[in-house]
MIPALO-297905 format. One line per 4 residues: their letters; for each residue x, y, z of N, C-alpha, C. Coordinates in steps of 0.02 Angstrom, whole numbers, plus 50000, padded with zeros to 5 digits. Each point is the difference from the previous one (the first is absolute). Example, Ala and Ser with C-alpha at 12.3 -4.5 7.8 and 13.67 -1.06 7.14 Angstrom:
MIPALO-297905
as) 50660,49716,50390,49955,50059,50000,50045,50060,50000; 49982,50053,49964,50042,50059,50003,49961,50055,50037
//
This chain:
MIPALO-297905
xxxx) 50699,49469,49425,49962,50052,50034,50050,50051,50029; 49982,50077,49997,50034,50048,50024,50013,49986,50072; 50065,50034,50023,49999,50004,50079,50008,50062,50019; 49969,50005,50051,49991,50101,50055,50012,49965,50069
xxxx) 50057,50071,50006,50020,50004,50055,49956,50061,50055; 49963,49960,50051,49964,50054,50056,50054,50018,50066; 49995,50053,50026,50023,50001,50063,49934,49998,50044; 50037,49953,50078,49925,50021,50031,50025,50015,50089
xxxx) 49994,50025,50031,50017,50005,50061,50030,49930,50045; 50055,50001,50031,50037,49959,50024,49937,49948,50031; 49987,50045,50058,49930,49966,50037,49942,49959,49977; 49993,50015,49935,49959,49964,49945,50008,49953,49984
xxxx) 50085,50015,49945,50028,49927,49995,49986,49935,50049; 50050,50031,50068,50000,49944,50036,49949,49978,50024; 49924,50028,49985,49948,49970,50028,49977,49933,49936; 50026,50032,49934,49981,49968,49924,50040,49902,50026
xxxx) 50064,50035,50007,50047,49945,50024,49986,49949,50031; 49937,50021,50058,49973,49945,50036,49959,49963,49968; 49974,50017,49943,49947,49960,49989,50025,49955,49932; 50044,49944,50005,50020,49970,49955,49956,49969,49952
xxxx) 49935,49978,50030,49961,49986,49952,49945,50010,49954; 50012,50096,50008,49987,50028,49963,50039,50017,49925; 49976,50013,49917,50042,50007,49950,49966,50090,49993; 50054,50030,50035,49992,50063,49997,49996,50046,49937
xxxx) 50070,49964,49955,49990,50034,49936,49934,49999,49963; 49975,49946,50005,49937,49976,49977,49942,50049,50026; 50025,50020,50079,49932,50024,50015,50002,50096,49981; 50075,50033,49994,50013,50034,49972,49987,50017,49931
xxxx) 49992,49950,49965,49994,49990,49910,49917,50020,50007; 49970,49960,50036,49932,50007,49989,49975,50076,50038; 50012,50002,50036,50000,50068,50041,49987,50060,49925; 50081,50004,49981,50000,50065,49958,49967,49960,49933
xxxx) 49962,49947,49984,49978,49997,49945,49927,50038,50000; 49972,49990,50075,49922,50011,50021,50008,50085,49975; 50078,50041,50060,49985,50069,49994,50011,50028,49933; 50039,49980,49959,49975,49999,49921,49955,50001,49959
xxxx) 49956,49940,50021,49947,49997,49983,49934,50056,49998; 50019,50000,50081,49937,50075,50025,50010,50064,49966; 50082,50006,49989,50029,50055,49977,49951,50010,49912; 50027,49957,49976,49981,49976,49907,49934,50012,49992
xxxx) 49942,49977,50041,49947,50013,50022,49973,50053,49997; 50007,50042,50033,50012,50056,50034,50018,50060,49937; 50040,49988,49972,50008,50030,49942,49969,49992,49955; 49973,49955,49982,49967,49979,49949,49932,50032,50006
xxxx) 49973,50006,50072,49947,50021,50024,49992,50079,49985; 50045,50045,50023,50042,50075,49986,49983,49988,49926; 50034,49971,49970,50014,50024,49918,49920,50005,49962; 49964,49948,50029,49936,49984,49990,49948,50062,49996
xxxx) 50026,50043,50054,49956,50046,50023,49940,49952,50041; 49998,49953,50037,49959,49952,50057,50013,50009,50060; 50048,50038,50030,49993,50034,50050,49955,50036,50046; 49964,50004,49961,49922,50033,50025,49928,49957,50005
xxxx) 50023,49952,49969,49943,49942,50014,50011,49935,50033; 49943,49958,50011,49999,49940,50061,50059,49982,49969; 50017,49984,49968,50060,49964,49987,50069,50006,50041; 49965,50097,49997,50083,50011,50037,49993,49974,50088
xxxx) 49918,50014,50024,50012,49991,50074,49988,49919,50005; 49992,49956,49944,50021,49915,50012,50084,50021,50012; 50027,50024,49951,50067,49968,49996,50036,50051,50061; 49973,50047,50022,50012,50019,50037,50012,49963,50092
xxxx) 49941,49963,50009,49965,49957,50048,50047,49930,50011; 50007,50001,49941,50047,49923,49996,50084,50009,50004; 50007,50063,49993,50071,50020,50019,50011,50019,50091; 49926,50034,50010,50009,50002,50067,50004,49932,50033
xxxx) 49951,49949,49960,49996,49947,50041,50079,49949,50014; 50051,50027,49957,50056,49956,49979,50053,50023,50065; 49975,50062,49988,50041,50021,50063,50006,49996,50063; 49924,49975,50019,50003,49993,50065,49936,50049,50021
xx) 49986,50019,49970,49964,50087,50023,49921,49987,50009; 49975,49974,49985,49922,49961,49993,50000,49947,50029
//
């Protein structure tokens, strides 16, 4: 498997640091697999020309919901 290097604010780290029994890469891996996902989506939706129908305000709804926003 590929490896990527992130930078993240000192303050961050050392908060990451505390939590040993967390597997961060793991939760990082899955992280940018989801915003990929939405991304791929999303395009696919655009290319579609579905942008303009329920489809788009489901997938719309469910992106808000991922975020926090709903």
């Amino acid at each position: 498997m590929p490896t990527i290097t992130i930078s993240l604010p000192k303050e961050l780290k050392e908060r990451l640091d505390k939590r040993k029994d967390i597997n961060w890469p793991e939760v990082f891996r899955r992280a940018f697999e989801k915003k990929v996902k939405y991304l791929e989506e999303f395009e696919t939706l655009k290319a579609s020309g579905v942008l303009e129908s329920k489809k788009f305000e489901e997938f719309f709804r469910k992106f808000k919901e991922q975020r926090g926003e709903l």
